[in-house]
C-alpha positions as CSV (number, residue, x, y, z in Angstrom):
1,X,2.2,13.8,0.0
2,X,2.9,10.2,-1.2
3,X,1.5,7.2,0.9
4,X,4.6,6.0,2.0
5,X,6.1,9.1,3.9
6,X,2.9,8.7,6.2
7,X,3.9,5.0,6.9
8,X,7.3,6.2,7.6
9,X,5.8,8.8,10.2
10,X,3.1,6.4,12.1
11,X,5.7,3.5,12.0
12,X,7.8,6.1,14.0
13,X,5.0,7.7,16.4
14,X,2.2,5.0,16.4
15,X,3.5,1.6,16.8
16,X,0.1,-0.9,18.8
17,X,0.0,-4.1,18.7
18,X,-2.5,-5.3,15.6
19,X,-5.0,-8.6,16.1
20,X,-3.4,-12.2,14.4
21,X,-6.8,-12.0,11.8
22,X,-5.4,-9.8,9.4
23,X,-4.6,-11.0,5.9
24,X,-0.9,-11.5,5.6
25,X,1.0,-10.7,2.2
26,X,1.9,-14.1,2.2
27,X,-1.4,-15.7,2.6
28,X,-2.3,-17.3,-0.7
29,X,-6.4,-16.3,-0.3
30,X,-6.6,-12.2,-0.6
31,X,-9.6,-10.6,-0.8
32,X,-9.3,-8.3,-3.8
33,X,-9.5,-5.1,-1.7
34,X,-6.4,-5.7,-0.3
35,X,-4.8,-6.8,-3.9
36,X,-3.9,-3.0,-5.2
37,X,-2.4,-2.5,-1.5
38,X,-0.4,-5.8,-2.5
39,X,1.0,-4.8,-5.9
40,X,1.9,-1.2,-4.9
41,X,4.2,-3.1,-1.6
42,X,5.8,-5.5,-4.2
43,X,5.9,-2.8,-7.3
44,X,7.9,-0.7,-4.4
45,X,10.6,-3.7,-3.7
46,X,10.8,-4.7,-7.1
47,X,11.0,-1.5,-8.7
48,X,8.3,-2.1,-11.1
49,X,7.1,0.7,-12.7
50,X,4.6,-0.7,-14.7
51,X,3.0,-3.1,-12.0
52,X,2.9,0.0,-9.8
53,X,1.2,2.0,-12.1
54,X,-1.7,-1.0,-12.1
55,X,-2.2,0.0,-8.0
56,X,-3.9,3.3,-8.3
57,X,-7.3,4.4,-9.6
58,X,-7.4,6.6,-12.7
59,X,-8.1,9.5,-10.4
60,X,-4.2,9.2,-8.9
61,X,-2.9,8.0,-12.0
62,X,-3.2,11.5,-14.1
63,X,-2.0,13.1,-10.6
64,X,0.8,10.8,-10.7
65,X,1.5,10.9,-14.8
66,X,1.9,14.7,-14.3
67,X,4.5,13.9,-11.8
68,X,5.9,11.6,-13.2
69,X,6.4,7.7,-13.0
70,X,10.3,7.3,-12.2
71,X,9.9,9.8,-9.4
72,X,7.0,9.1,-7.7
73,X,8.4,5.3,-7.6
74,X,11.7,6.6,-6.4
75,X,10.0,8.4,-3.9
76,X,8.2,5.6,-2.3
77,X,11.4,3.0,-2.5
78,X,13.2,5.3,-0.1
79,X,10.6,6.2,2.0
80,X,10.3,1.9,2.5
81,X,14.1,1.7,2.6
82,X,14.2,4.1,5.5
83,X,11.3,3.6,7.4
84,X,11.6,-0.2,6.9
85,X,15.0,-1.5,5.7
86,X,15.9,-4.5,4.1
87,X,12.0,-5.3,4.4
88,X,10.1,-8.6,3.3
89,X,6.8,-8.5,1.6
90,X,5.8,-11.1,4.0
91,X,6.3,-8.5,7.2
92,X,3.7,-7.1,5.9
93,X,-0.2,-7.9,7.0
94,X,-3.7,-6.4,5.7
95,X,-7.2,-5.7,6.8
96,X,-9.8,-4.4,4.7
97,X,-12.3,-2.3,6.6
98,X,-14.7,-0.6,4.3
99,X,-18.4,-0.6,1.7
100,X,-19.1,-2.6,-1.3
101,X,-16.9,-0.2,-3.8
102,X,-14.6,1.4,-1.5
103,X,-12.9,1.5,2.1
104,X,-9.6,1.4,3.7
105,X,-6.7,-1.3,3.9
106,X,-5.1,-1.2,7.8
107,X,-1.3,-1.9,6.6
108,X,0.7,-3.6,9.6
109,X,4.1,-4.2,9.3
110,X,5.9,-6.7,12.1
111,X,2.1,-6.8,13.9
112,X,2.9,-2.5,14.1
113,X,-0.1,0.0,12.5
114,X,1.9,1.8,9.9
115,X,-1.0,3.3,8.0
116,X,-4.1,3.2,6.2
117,X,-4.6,3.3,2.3
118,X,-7.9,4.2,0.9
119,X,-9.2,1.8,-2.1
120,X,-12.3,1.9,-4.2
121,X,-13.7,-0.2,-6.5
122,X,-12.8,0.9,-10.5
123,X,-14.7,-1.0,-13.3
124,X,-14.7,-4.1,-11.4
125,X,-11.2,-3.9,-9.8
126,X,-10.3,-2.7,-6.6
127,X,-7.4,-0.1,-7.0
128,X,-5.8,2.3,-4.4
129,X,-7.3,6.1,-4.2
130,X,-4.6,8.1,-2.9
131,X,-1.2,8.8,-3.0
């Protein structure tokens, strides 16, 4: 199951109130755990499939390239476009929770939990480990 039909789900079932700290999408200083969280949210609104392929470890990327590219993209855009709308990148807020090479990024969306993303550290970049 794709990432983004789980934020769909827990922004419909789990919505709590999330703490002002959290590293917001628009904040010019983020940490570089949350980057791949980052360019998968903007490859999804933009509809860049070569920026979102730069999101996931190479784990998820042969899962994905046996998929396919165009519909695993696809996929996520209307999972955002129904669970969120006409969505800004700056709704969005992060928090890294995790180890040295690997952890989780709390994704809030209007101060509302809407997930968590597993990310691990990949040859010295941090890059998202799940679909």
């Amino acid at each position: 199951m794709f990432w983004c039909v789980l934020v769909m789900t827990l922004a419909a079932i789990t919505p709590r109130s999330v703490d002002d700290h959290k590293t917001e999408a628009k904040s010019k200083e983020v940490t570089p755990q949350v980057r791949p969280v980052l360019v998968f949210n903007k490859a999804v609104k933009d509809g860049d499939q070569a920026l979102f392929k730069t999101a996931f470890s190479e784990r998820i990327r042969k899962e994905l390239e046996e998929e396919g590219w165009p519909k695993a993209l696809k996929a996520c855009q209307d999972t955002f476009k129904e669970a969120f709308g006409d969505y800004r990148l700056e709704d969005f807020a992060f928090e890294f929770l995790g180890e040295e090479s690997a952890g989780k990024v709390v994704v809030t969306y209007r101060r509302k939990n809407v997930g968590e993303m597993r990310v691990v550290e990949e040859k010295g970049l941090w890059k998202l480990d799940e679909r």
